[in-house]
C-alpha positions as CSV (number, residue, x, y, z in Angstrom):
1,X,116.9,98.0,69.3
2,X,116.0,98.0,72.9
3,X,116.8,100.9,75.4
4,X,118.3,99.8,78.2
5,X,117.1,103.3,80.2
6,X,113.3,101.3,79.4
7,X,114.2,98.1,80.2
8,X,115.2,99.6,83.5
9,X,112.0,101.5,83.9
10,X,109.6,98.8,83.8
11,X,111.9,96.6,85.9
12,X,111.8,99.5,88.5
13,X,107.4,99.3,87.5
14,X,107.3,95.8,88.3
15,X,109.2,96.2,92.0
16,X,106.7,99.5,92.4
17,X,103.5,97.0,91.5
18,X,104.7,94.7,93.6
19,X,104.9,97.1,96.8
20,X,101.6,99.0,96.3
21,X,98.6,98.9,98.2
22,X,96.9,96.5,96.4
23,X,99.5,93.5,96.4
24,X,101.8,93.8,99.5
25,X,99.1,93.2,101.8
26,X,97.9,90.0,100.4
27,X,101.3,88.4,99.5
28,X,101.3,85.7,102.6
29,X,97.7,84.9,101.2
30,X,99.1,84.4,97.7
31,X,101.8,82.4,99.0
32,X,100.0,80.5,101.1
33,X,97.4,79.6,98.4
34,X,100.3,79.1,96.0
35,X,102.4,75.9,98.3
36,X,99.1,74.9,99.3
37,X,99.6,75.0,103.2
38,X,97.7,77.6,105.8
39,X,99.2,80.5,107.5
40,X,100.6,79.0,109.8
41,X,102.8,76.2,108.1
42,X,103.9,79.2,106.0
43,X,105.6,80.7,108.5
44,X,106.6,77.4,110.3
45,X,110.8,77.4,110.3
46,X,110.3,73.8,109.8
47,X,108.0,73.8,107.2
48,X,109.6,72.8,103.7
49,X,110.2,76.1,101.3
50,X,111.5,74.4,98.1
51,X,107.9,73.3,97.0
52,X,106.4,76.9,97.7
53,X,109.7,78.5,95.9
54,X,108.5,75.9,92.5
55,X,105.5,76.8,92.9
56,X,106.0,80.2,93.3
57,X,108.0,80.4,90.1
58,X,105.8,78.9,87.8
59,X,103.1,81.4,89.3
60,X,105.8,84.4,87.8
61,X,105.5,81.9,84.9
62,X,102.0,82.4,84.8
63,X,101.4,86.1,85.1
64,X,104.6,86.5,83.0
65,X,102.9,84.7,79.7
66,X,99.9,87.2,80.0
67,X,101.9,90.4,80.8
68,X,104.4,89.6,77.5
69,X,101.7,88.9,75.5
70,X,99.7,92.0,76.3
71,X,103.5,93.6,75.5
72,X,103.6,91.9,71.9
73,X,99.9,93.4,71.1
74,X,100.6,97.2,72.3
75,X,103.6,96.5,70.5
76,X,102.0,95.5,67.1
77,X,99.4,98.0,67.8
78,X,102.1,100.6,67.8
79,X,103.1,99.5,64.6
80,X,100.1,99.6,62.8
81,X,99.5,103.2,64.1
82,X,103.4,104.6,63.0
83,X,102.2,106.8,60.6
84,X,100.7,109.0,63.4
85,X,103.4,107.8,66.0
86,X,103.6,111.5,67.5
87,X,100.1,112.2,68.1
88,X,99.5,108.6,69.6
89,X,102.5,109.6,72.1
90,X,101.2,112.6,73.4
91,X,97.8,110.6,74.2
92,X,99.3,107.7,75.6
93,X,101.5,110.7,77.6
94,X,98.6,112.1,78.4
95,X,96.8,109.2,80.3
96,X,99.8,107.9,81.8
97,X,100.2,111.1,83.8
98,X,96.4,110.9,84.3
99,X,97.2,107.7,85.8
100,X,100.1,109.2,88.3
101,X,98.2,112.0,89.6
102,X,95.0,109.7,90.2
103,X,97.6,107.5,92.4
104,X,98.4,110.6,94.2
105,X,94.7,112.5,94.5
106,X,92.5,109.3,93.5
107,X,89.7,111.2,91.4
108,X,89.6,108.6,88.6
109,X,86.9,106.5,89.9
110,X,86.8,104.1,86.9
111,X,90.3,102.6,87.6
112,X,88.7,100.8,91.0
113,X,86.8,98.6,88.8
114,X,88.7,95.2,89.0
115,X,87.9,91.8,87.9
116,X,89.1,89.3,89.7
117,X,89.1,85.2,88.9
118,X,88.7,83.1,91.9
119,X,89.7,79.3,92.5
120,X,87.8,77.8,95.3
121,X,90.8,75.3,95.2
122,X,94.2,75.7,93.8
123,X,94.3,73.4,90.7
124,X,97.1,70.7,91.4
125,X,101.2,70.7,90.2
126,X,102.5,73.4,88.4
127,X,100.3,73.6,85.8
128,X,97.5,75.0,88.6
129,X,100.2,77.6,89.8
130,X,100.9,78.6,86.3
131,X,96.8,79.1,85.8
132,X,97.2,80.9,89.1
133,X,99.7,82.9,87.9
134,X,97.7,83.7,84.9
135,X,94.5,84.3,86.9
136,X,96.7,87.1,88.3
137,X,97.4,89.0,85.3
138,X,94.0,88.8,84.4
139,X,92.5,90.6,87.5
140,X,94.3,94.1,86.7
141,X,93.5,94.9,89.9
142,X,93.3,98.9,90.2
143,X,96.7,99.3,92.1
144,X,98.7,97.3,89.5
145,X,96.4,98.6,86.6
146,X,97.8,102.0,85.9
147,X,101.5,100.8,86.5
148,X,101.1,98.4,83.9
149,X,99.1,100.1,81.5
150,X,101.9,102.8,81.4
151,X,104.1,99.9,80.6
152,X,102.2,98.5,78.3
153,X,101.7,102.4,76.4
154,X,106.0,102.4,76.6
155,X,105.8,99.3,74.9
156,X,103.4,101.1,72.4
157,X,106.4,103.4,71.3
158,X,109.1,100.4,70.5
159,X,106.7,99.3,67.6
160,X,107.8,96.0,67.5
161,X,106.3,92.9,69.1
162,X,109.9,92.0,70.1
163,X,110.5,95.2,71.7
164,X,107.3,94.9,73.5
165,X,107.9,91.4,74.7
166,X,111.1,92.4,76.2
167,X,109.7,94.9,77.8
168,X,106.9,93.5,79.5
169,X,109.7,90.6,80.4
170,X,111.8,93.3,82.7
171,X,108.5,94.3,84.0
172,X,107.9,90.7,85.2
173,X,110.9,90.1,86.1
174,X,110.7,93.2,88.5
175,X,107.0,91.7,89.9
176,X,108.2,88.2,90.0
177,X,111.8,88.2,92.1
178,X,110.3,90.1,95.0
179,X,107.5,87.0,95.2
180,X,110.0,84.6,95.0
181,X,112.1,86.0,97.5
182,X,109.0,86.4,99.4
183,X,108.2,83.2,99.7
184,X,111.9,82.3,100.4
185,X,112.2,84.4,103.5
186,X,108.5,84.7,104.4
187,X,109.5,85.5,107.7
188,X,112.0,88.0,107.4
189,X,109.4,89.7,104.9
190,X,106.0,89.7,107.0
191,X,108.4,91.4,109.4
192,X,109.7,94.0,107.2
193,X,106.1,94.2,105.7
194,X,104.1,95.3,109.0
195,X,106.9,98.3,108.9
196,X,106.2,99.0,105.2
197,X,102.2,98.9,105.7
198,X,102.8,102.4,107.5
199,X,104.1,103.9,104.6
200,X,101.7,102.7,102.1
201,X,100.5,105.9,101.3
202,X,103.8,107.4,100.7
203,X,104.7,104.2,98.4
204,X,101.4,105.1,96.8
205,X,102.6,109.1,96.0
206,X,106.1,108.0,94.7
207,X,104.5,105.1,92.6
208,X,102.3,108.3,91.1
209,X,105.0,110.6,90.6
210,X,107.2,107.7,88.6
211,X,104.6,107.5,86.6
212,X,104.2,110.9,86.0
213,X,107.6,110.7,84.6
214,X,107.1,108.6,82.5
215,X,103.8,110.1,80.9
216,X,106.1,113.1,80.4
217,X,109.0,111.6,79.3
218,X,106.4,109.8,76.3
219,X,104.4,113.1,75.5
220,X,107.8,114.9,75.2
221,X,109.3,112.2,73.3
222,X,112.6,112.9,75.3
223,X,112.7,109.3,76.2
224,X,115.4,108.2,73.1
225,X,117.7,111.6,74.5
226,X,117.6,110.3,77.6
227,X,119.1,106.6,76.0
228,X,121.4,108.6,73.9
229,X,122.5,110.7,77.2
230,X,123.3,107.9,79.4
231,X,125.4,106.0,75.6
232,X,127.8,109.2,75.7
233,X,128.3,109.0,79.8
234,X,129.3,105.0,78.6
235,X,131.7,106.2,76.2
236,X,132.6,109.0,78.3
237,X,133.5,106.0,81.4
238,X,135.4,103.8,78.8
239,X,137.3,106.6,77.3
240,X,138.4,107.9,81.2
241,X,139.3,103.7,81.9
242,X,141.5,103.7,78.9
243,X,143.6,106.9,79.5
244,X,143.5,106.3,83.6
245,X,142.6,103.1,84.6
246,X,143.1,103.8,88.2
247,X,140.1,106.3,88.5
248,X,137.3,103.9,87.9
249,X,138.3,101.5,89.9
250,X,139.1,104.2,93.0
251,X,135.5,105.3,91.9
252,X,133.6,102.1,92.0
253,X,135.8,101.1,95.0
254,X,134.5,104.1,96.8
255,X,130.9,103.5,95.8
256,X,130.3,100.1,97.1
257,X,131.8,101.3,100.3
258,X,129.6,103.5,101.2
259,X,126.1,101.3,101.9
260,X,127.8,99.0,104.2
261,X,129.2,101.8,106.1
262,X,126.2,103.5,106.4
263,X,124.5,100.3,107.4
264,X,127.6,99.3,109.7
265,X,127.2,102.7,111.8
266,X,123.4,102.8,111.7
267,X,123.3,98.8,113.0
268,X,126.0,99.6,116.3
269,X,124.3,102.7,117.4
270,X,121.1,100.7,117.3
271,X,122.7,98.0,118.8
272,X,124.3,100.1,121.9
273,X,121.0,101.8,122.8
274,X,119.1,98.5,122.7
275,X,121.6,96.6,125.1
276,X,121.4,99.8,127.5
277,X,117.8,98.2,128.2
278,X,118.4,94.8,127.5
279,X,120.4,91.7,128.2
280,X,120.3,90.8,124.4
281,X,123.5,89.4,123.0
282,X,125.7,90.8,120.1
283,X,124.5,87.7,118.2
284,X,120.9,88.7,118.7
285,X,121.6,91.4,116.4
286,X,123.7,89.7,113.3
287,X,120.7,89.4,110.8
288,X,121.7,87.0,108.0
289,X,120.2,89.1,105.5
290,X,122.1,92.6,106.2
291,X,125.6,90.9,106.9
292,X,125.0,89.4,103.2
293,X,124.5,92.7,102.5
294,X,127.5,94.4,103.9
295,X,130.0,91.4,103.4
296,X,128.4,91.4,99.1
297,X,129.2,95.2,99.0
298,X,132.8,95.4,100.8
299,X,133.9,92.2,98.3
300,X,132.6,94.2,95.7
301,X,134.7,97.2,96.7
302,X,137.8,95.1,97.5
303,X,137.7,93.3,93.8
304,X,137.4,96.8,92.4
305,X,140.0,98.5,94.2
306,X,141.9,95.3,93.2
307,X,141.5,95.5,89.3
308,X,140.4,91.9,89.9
309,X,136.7,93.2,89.0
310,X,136.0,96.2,86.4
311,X,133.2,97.4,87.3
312,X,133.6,99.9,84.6
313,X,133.6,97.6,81.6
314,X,130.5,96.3,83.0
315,X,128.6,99.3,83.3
316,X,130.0,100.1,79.5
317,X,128.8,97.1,78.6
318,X,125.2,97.7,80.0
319,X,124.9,101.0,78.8
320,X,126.2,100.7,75.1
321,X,124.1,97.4,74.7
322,X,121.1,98.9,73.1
323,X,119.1,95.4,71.5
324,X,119.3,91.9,70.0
């Protein structure tokens, strides 16, 4: 049985990996190195993107194969050692929280050791990506180190290699779609990325206090009530659907209204005091990325208002689903 509140955890480590100081620096030089064009062709508009997306996805393929198996092994290993189960969690709680506060205060000088593999030459097709990909895993570079070793020490507690290979699945899953999109939109991102290179350091503290969170939420072993919390609010939802149906759907309705609003009033008053100083056009502004944003969230809204979509059933459905 797999906890979905896990599942979501290591997706939300594999997005936090993916945006620490470590990675999100070097992502153009992955990417780059990845399609097998320079710099400069990678941010070309007319440059071809479909043979650095392949690419790019059999590199997820590759770092994906190592992460799982390292899931199935702390998995197994967690079986072998379930006799003991709660003294193992309080240690693996115990240097997972280590690991959070040495992202915050950086004493633990250890975790800078890295080994990295290095290909003078990206090996050829998508078999070289995949070895790229692979390459990856194996450099446990110290940023992406501790976030995955706290994975891996979850995975630990599920005591089951399928558990564990789930696991480490979400976690690559989490890793992998921001690279792909990356590479997708590489201009829009090394745009967004200059502004997010000045926040590094604050990416850095949240990254150590999730992790702290998690070391606590293992050591306390108050990770299954926190599953079991979020099952009753599902049968809570599905229970309020049946007797009023029109709730949820004014609730959901409401919810996805309220990004694209905030985004909406946030884009015109950037908008008016930019073309006090400018002669910039209205079009200028329409970025193809938030109007996808805003135009996704108010359908959303309109199906649920509608009844067309229940949104409730859905988040039932997610919630009560605990395994295969």
């Amino acid at each position: 049985m797999i906890e979905n509140i896990n599942l979501a955890i290591a997706f939300a480590a594999g997005i936090i990996s993916f945006l620490s100081p470590c990675i999100l620096p070097i992502i153009p030089s992955y990417l780059s190195f990845i399609g097998g064009i320079s710099a400069k062709e990678l941010t070309n508009s007319r440059t071809l993107k479909w043979g650095i997306f392949i690419n790019t996805l059999f590199f997820v393929l590759g770092f994906s194969i190592i992460f799982i198996f390292f899931g199935i092994v702390f998995s197994s290993m967690g079986t072998a050692l379930s006799g003991i189960s709660n003294i193992t969690n309080k240690i693996a709680g115990i240097i997972v929280i280590l690991f959070g506060l040495n992202f915050i205060f950086s004493f633990w000088k250890l975790l800078n050791i890295e080994k990295k593999f290095y290909f003078k030459k990206k090996p050829n097709g998508i078999i070289g990506s995949v070895l790229l990909g692979m390459a990856f895993a194996g450099g446990w570079t110290p940023c992406i180190g501790p976030i995955l070793a706290s994975i891996l020490f979850l995975a630990g507690t599920t005591e089951q290699g399928l558990r564990g290979s789930i696991l480490l699945a979400s976690y690559s899953v989490g890793l992998g779609v921001p690279f792909v999109l990356a590479g997708l939109f590489i201009s829009f991102f090394q745009k967004r990325m200059e502004k997010l290179k000045q926040h590094l350091n604050i990416i850095k503290s949240v990254s150590g206090i999730f992790l702290i969170m998690i070391g606590i939420l293992i050591f306390s072993g108050n990770l299954a009530r926190l599953n079991i919390f979020f099952f009753n609010m599902a049968r809570n939802l599905e229970s309020w659907s049946q007797e009023n149906p029109l709730g949820p759907r004014i609730l959901f309705g409401i919810s996805f209204l309220i990004l694209p609003i905030t985004m909406i009033f946030f884009y015109i008053k950037h908008i008016l005091m930019i073309k006090k100083s400018s002669n910039l056009k209205i079009k200028d502004f329409i970025l193809p990325v938030r109007l996808t944003i805003i135009i996704s969230f108010i359908s959303l809204s309109a199906l649920s208002f509608s009844g067309i979509l229940d949104i409730s059933k859905i988040v039932v459905s997610w919630f009560v689903f605990q395994g295969i």
